[in-house]
PASEBA-1860 file (N, C-alpha, C; in nm, 3 decimals):
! residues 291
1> XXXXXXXX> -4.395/3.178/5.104/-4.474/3.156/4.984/-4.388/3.165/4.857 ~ -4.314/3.273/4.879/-4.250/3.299/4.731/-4.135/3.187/4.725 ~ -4.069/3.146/4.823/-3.963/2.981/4.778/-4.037/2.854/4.771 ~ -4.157/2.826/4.821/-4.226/2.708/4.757/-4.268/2.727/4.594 ~ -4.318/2.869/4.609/-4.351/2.895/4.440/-4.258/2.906/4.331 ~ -4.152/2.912/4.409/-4.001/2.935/4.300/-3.956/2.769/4.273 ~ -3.975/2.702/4.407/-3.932/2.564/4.409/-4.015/2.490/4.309 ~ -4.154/2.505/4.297/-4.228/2.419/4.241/-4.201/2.437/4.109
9> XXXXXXXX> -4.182/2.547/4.013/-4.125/2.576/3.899/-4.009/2.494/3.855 ~ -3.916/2.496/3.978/-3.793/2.441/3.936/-3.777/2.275/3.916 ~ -3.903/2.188/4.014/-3.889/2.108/4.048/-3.999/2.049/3.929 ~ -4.087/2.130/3.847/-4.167/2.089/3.740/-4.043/2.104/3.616 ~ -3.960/2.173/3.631/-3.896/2.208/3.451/-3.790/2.073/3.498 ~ -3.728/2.014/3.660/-3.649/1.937/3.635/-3.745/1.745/3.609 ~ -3.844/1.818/3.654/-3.925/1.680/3.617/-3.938/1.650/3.394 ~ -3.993/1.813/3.419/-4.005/1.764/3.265/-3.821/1.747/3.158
17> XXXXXXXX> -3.731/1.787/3.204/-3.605/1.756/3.158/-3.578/1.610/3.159 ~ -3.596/1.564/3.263/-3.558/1.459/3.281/-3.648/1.351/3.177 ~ -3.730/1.397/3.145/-3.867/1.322/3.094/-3.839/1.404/2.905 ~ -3.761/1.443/2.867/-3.757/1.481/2.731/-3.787/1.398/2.627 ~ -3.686/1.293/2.711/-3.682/1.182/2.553/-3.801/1.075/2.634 ~ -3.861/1.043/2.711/-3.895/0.958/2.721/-4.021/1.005/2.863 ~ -4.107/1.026/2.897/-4.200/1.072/3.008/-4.212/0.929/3.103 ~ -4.153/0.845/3.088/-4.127/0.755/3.197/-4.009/0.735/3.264
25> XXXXXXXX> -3.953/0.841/3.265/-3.788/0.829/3.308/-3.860/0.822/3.489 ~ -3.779/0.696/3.553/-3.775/0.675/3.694/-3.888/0.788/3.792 ~ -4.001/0.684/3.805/-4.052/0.780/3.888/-4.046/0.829/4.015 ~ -3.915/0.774/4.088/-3.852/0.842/4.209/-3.816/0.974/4.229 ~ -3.768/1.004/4.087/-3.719/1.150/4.073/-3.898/1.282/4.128 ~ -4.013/1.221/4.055/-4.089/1.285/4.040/-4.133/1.321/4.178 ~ -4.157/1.127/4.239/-4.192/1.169/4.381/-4.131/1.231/4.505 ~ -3.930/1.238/4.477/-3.893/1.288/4.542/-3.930/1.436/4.546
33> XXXXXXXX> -3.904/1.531/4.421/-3.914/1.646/4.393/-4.068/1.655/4.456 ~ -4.175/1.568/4.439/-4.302/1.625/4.491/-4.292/1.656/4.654 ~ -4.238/1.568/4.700/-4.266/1.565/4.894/-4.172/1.701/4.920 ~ -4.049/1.688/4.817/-3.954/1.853/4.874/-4.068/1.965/4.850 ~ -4.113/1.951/4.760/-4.189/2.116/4.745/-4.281/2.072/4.873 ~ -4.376/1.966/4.907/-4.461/2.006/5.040/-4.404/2.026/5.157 ~ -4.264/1.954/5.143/-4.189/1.992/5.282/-4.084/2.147/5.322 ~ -4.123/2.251/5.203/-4.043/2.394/5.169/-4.093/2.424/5.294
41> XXXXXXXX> -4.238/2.481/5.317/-4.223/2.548/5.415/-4.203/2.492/5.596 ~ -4.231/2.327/5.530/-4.197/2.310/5.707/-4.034/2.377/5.778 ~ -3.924/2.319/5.619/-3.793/2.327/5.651/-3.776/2.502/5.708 ~ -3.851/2.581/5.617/-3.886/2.718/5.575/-3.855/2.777/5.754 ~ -3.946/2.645/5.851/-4.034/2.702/5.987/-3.866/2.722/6.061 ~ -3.766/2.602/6.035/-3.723/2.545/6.120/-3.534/2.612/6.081 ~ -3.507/2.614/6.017/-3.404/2.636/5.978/-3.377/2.856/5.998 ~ -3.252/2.872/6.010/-3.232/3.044/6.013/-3.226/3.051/5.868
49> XXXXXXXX> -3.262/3.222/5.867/-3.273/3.261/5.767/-3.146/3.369/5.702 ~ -3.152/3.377/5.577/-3.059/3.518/5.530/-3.166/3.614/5.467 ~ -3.171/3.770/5.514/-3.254/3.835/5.450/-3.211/3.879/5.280 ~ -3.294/3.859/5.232/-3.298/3.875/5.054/-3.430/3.901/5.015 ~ -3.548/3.883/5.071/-3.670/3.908/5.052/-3.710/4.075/5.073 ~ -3.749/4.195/5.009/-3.823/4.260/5.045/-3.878/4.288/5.167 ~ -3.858/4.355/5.247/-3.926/4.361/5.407/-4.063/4.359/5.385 ~ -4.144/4.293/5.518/-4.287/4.310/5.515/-4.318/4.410/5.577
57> XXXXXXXX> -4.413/4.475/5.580/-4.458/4.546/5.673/-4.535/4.469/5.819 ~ -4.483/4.514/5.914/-4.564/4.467/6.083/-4.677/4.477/6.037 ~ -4.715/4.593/6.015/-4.851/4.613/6.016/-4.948/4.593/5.938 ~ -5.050/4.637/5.988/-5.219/4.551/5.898/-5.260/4.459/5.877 ~ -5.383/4.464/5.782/-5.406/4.333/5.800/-5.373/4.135/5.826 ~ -5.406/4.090/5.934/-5.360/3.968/5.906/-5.373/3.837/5.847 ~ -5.300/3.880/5.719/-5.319/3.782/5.561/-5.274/3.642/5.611 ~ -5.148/3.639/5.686/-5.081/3.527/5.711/-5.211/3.414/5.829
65> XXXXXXXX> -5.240/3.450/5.873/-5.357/3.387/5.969/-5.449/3.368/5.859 ~ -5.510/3.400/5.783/-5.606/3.393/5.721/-5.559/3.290/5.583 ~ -5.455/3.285/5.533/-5.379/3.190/5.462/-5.388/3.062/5.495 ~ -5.347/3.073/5.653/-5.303/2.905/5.713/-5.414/2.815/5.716 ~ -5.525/2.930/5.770/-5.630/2.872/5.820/-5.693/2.823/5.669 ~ -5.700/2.862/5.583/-5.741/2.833/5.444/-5.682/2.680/5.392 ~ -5.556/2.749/5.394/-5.456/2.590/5.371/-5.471/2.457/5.462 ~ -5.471/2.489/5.604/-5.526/2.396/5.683/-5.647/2.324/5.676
73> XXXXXXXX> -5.774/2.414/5.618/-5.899/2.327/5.583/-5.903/2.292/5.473 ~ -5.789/2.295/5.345/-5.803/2.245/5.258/-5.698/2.128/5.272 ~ -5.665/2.099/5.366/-5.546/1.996/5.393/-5.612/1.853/5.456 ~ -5.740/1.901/5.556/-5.778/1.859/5.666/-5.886/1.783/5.566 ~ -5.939/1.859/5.422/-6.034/1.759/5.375/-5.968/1.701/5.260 ~ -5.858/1.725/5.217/-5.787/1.587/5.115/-5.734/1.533/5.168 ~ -5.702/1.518/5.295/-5.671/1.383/5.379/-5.819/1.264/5.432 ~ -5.934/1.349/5.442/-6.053/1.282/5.480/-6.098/1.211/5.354
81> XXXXXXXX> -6.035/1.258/5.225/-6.085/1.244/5.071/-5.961/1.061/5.129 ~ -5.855/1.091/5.175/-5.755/0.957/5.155/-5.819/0.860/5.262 ~ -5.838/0.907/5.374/-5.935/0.829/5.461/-6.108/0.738/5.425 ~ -6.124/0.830/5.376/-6.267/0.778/5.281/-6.184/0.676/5.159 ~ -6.098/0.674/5.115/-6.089/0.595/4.993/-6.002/0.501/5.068 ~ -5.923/0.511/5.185/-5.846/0.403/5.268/-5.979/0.283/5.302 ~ -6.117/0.372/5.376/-6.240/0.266/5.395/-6.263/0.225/5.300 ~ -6.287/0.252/5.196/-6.325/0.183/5.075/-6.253/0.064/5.052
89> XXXXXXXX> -6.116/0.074/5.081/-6.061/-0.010/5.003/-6.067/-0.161/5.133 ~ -6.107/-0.119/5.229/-6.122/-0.209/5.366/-6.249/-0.273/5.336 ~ -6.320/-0.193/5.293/-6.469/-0.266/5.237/-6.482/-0.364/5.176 ~ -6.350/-0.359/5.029/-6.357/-0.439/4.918/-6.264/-0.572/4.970 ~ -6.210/-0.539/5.087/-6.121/-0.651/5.153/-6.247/-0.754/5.244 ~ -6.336/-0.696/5.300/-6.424/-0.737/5.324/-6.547/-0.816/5.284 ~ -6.586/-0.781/5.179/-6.632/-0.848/5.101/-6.613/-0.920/4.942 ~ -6.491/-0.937/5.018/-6.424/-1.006/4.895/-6.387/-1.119/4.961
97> XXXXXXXX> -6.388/-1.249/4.845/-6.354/-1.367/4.855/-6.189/-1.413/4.800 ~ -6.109/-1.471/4.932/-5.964/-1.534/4.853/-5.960/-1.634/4.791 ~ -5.914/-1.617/4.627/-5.932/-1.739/4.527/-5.787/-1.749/4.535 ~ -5.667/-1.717/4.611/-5.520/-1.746/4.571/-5.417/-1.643/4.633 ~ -5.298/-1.676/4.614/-5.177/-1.600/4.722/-5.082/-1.632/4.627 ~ -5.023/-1.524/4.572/-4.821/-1.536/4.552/-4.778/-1.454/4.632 ~ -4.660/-1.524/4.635/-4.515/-1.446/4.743/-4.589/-1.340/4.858 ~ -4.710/-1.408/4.914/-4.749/-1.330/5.074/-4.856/-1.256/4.996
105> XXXXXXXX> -4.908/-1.185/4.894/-5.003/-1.093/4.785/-5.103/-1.180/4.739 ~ -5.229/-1.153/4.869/-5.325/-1.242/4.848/-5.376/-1.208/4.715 ~ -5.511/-1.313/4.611/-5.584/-1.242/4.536/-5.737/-1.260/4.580 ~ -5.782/-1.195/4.542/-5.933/-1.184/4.659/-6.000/-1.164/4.526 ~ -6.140/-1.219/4.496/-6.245/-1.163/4.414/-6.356/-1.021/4.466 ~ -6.363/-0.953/4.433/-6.397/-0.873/4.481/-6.620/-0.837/4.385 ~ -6.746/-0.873/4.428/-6.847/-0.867/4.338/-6.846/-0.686/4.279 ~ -6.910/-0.680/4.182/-6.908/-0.491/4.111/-6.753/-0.483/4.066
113> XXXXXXXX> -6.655/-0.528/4.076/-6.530/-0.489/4.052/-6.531/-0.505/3.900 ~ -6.448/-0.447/3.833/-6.418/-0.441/3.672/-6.281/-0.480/3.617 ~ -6.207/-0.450/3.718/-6.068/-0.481/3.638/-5.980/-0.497/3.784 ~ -5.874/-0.555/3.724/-5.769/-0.566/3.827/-5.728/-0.441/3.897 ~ -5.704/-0.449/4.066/-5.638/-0.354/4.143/-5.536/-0.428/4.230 ~ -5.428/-0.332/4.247/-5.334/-0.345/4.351/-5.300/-0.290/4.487 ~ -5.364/-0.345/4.624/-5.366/-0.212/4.696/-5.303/-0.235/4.814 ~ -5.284/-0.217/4.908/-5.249/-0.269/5.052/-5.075/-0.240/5.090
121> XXXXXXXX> -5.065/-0.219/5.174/-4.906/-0.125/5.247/-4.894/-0.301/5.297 ~ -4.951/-0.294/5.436/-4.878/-0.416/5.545/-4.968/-0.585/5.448 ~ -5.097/-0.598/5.475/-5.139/-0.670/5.373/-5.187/-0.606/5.249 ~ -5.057/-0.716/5.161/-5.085/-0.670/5.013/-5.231/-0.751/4.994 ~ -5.257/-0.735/4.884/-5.340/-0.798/4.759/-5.378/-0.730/4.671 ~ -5.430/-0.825/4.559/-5.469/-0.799/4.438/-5.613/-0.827/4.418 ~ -5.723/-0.708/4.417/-5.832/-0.754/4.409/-5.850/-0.737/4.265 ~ -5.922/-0.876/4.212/-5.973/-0.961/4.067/-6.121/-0.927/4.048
129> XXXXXXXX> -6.121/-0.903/3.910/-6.362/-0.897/3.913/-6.394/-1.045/3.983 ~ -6.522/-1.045/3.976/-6.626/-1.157/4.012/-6.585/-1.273/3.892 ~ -6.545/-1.238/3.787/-6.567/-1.349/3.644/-6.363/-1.367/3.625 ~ -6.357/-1.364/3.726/-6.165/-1.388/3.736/-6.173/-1.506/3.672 ~ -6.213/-1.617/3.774/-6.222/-1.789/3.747/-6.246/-1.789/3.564 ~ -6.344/-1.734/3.504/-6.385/-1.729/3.348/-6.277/-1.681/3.266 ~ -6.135/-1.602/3.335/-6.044/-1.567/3.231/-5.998/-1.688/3.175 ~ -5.932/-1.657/3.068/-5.806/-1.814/3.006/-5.677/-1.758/3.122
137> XXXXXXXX> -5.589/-1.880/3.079/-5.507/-1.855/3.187/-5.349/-1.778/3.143 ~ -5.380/-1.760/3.043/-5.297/-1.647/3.016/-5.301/-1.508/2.999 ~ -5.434/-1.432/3.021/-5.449/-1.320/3.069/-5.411/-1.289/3.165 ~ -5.493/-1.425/3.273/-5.458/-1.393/3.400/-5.300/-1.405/3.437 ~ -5.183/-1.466/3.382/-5.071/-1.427/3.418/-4.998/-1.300/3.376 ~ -5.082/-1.252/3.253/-5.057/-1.105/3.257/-5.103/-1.030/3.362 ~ -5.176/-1.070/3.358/-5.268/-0.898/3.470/-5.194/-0.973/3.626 ~ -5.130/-1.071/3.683/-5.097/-1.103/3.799/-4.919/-1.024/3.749
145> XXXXXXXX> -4.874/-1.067/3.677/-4.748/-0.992/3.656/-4.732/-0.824/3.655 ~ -4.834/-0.770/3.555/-4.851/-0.647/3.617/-4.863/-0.572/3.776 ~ -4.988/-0.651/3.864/-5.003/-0.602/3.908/-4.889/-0.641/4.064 ~ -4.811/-0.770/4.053/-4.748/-0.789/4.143/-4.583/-0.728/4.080 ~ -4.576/-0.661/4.009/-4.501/-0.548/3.986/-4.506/-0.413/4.072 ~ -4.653/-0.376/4.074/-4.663/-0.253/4.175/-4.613/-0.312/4.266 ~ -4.607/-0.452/4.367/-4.596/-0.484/4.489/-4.461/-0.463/4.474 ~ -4.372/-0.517/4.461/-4.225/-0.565/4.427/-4.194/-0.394/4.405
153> XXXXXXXX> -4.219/-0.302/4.340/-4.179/-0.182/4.356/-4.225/-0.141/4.474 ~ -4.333/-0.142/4.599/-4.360/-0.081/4.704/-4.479/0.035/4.619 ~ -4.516/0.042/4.510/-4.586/0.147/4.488/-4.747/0.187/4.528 ~ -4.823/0.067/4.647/-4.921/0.159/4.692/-4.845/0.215/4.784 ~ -4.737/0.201/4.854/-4.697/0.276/4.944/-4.674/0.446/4.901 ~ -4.555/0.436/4.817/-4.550/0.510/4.714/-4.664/0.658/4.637 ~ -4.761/0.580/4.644/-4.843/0.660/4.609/-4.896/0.724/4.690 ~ -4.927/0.688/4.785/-4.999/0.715/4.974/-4.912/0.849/4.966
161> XXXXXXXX> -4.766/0.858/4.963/-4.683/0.921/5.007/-4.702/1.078/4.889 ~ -4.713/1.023/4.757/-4.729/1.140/4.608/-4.859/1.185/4.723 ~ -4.997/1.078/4.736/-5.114/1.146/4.768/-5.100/1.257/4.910 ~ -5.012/1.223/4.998/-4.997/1.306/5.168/-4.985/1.449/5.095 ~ -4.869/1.409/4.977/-4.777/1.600/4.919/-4.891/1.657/4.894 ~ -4.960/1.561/4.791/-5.065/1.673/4.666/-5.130/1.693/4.836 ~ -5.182/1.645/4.952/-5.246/1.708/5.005/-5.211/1.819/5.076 ~ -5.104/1.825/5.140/-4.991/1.934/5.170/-5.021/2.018/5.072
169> XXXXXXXX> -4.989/2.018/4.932/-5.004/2.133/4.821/-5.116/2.142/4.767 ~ -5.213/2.100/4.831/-5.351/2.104/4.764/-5.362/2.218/4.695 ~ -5.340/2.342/4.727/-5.405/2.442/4.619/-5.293/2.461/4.527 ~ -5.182/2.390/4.504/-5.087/2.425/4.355/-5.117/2.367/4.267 ~ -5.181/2.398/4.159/-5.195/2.275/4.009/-5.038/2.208/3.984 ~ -4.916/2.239/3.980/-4.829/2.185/4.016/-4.816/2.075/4.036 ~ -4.829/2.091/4.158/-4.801/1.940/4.263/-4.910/1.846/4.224 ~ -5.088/1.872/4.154/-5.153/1.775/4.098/-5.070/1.739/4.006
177> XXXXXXXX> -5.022/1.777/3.877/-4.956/1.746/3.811/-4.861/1.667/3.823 ~ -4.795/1.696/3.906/-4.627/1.596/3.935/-4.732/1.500/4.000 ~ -4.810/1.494/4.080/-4.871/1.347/4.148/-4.926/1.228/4.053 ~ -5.009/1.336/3.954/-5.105/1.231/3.834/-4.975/1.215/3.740 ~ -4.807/1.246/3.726/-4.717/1.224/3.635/-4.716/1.106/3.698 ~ -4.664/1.114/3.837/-4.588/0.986/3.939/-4.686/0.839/3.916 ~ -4.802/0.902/3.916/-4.903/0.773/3.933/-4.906/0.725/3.721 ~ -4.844/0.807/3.670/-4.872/0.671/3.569/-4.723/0.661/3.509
185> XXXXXXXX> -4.634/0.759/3.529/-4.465/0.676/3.560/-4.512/0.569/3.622 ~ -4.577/0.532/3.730/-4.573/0.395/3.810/-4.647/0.252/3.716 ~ -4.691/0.364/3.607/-4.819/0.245/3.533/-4.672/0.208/3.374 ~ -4.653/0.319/3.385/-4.497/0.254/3.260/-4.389/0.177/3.331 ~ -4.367/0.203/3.417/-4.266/0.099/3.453/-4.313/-0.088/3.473 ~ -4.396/-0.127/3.508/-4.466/-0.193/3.580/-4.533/-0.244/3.428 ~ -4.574/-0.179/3.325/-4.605/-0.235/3.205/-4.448/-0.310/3.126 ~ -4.371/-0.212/3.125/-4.220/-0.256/3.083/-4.170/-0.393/3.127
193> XXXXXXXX> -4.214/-0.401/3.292/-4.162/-0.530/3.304/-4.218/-0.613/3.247 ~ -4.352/-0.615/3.247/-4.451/-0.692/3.196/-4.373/-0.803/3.051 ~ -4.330/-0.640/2.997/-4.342/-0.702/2.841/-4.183/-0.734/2.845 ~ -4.106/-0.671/2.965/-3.974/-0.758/2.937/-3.937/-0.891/3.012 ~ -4.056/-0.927/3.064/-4.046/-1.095/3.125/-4.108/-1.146/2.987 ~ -4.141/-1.147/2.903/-4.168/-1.187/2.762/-4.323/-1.202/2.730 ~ -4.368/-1.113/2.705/-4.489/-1.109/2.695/-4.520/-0.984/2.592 ~ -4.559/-1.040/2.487/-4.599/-0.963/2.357/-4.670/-0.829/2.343
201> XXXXXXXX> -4.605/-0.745/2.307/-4.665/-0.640/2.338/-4.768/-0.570/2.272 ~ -4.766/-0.650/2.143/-4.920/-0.618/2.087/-5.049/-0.710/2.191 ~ -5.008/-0.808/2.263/-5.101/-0.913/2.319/-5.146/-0.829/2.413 ~ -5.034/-0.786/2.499/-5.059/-0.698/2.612/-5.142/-0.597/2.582 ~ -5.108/-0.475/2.488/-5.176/-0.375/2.473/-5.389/-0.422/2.461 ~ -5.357/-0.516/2.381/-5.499/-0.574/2.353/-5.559/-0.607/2.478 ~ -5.514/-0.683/2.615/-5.593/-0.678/2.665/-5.544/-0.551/2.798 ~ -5.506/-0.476/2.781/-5.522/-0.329/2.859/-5.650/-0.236/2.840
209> XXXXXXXX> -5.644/-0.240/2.647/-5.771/-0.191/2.591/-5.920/-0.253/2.675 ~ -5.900/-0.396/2.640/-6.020/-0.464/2.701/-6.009/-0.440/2.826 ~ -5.948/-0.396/2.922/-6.002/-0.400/3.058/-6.010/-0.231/3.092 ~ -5.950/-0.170/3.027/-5.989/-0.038/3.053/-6.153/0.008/2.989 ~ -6.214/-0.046/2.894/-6.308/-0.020/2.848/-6.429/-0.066/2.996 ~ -6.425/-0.167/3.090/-6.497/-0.167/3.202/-6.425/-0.105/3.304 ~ -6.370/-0.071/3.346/-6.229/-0.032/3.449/-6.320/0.065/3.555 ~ -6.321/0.025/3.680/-6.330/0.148/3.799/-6.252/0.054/3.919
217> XXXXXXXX> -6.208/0.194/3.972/-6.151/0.181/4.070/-6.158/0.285/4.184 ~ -6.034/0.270/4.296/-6.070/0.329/4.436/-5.944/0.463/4.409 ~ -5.962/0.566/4.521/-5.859/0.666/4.483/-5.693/0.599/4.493 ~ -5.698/0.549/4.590/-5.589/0.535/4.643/-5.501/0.362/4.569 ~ -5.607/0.307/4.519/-5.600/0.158/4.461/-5.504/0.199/4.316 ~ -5.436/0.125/4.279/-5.314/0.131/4.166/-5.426/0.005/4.043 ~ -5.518/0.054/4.007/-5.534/0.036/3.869/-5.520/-0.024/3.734 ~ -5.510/-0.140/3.650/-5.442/-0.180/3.600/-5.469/-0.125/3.461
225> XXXXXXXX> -5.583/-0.059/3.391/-5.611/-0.022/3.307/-5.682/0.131/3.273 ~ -5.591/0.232/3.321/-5.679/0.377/3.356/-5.734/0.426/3.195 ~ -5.834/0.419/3.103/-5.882/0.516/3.001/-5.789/0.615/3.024 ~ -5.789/0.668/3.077/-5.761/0.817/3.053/-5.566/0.846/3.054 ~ -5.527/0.726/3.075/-5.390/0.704/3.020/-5.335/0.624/2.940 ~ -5.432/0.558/2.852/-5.402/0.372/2.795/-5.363/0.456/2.686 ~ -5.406/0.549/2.593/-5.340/0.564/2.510/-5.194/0.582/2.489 ~ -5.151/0.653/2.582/-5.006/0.677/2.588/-4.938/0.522/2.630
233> XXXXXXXX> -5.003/0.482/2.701/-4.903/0.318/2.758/-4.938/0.299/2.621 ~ -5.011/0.240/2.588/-5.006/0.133/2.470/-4.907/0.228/2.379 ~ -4.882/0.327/2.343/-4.834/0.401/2.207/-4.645/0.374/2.282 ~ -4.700/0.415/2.360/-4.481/0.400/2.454/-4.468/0.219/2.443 ~ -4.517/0.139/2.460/-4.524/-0.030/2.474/-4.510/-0.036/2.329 ~ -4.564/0.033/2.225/-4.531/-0.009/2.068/-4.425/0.016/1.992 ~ -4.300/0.113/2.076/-4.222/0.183/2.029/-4.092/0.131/2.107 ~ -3.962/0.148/2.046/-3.842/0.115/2.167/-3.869/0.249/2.213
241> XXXXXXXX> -3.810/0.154/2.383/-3.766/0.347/2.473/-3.640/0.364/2.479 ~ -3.575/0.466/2.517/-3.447/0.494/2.546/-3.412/0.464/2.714 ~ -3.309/0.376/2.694/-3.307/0.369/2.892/-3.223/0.489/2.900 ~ -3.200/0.477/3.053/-3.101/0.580/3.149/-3.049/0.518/3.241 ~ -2.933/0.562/3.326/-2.895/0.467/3.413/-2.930/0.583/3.574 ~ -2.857/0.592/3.635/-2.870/0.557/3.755/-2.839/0.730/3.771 ~ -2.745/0.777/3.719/-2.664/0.900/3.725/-2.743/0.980/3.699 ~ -2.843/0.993/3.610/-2.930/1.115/3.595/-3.037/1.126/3.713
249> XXXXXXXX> -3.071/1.010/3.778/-3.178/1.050/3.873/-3.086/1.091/4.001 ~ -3.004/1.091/4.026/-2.880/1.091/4.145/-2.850/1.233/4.142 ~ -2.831/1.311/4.030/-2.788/1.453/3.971/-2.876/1.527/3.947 ~ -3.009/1.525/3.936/-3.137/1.594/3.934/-3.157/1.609/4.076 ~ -3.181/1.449/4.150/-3.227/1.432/4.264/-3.146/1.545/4.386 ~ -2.998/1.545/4.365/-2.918/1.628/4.421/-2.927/1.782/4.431 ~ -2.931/1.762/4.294/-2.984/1.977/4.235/-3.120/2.007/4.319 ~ -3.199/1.911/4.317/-3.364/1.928/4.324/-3.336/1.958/4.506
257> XXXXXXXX> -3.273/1.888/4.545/-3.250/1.879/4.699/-3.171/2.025/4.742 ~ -3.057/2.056/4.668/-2.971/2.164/4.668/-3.078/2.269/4.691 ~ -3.130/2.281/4.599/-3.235/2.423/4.579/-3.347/2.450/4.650 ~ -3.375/2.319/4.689/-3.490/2.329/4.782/-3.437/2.360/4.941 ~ -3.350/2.293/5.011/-3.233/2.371/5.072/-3.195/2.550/5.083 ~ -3.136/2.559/4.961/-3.103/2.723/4.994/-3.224/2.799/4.968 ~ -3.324/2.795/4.924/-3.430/2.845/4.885/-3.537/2.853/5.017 ~ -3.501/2.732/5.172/-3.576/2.778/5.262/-3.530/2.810/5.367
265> XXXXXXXX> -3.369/2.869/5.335/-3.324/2.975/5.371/-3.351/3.122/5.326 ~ -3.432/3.143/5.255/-3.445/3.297/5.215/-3.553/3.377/5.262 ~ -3.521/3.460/5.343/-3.599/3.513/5.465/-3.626/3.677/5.406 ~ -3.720/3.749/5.484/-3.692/3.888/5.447/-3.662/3.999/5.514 ~ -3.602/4.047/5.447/-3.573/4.166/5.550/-3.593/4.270/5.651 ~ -3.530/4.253/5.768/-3.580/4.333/5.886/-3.603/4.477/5.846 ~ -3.703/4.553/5.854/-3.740/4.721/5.803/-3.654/4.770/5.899 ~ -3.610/4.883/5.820/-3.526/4.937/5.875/-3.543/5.072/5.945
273> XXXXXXXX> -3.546/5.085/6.078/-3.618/5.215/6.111/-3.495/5.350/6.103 ~ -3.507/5.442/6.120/-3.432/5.558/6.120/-3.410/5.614/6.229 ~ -3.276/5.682/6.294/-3.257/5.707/6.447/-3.360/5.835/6.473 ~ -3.447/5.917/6.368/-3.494/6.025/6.419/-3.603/5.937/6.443 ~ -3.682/5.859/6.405/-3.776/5.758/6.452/-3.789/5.672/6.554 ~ -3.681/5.690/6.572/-3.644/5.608/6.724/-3.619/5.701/6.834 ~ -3.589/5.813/6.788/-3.598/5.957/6.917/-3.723/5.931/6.941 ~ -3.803/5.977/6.785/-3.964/6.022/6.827/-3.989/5.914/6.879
281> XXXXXXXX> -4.022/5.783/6.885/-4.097/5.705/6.972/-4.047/5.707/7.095 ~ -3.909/5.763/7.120/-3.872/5.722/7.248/-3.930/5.872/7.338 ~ -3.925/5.935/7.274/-3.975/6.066/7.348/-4.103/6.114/7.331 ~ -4.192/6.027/7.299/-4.357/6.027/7.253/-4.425/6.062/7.395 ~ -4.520/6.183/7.406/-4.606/6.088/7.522/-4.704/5.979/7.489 ~ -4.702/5.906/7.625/-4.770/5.753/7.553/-4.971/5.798/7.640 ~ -4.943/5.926/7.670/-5.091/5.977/7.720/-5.090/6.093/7.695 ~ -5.086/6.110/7.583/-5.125/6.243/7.517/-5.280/6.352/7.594
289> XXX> -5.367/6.279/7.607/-5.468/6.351/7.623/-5.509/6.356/7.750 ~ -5.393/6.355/7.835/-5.403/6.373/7.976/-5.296/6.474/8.008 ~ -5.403/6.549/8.131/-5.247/6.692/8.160/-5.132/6.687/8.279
END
């Protein structure tokens, strides 16, 4: 417990470092650092230890059983939460109609839909509202450039993978955090290209506004217009960003790996008994109340 909780600290202050000048710095960094903290204690199971921890006591109550089992049913239903929103999104494949295909990324109309989504691992697509056909046709090459951006990055995959951790770490606010960072790092990058294949970024912002103002979507579906993040895209899209190259996510990514490493090596210490304690048990009767 105490090196996942040390890890997740470390792996939030190197998320937010990296993110100083700019909160869209590469969201690989975020999702790597997320899957290390859910994978602390598997490595934790498997690897020897060095004692540095405080000894436990053998005895009393058993907290550790009562932990797992806690963590396990809270694991067992944010995966049924990804399963339920995996059907969903099989539903909308279902009753949805194909108006079109780029590069293998069908687009399907989908009826009740509001705004553009991007969803699918093996078959991609892009499900469009019912009133797609009624856009002009230069919206619609915005919102198809956006959203065949998530594809070309792999990011419903991507996200599947942020969503497995947060379920692994379900009870750390943490790891929600680094997941809901990862998922709209994925919405700045993917806007950037947008506007650096040449596409105006006051035009853009305008219609993000307009489609976030109807906007719903599925858990697991990549979104093209979330409310509850448009302010920040549009305000980062109005401003230059600062790039980075390659070396800072390589050197975080390394440290982040380093620490998570020696950290599930740290075991605790065997109690230490005393040789007059080891007479007395050895010379105990083990039937005292018999003559």
């Amino acid at each position: 417990m105490i090196p996942t909780l040390a890890f997740s600290l470390i792996a939030a202050g190197l998320v937010l470092l990296a993110g100083r000048k700019d909160t869209a710095r590469d969201p690989r960094l975020t999702l790597f650092l997320l899957i290390l903290m859910a994978l602390i204690p598997v490595m934790a199971a498997f690897v020897p230890k060095v004692a540095v921890l405080p000894a436990v006591p053998a005895e009393g109550f058993a907290w550790g059983k009562w932990i797992a089992g806690i963590w396990a049913l809270g694991f067992v239903l944010f995966l049924a939460r990804l399963a339920l929103a995996a059907h969903g999104l099989g539903m909308w494949r279902k009753r949805s109609a194909k108006v079109g295909e780029i590069g293998g990324v069908e687009i399907r109309e989908v009826t009740g839909l509001r705004g553009p989504v991007a969803a699918g691992l093996c078959r991609k697509v892009i499900f469009v509202p019912e009133a797609w056909g009624a856009w002009n046709e230069a919206d619609q090459e915005i919102v198809l450039r956006h959203e065949l951006s998530h594809h070309r990055r792999r990011d419903p995959l991507w996200r599947l993978c942020a969503e497995i951790a947060r379920a692994a770490m379900w009870w750390h606010p943490l790891a929600h955090w680094m997941a809901a960072r990862f998922n709209l790092q994925c919405e700045y990058a993917c806007d950037e290209a947008v506007v650096r294949e040449g596409t105006d970024a006051k035009t853009y912002a305008s219609l993000l506004c307009g489609i976030a103002e109807k906007q719903s979507h599925a858990p697991l579906a990549l979104a093209m217009a979330n409310p509850s993040s448009l302010q920040r895209r549009v305000a980062r899209m109005l401003r230059p960003s600062p790039r980075f190259g390659a070396l800072t996510f390589v050197a975080f990514a390394i440290l982040g790996a380093a620490t998570a490493c020696a950290l599930s090596v740290v075991g605790g210490k065997i109690p230490v008994v005393s040789d007059t304690e080891v007479q007395l048990r050895l010379t105990a009767d083990p039937f005292p109340g018999e003559k």
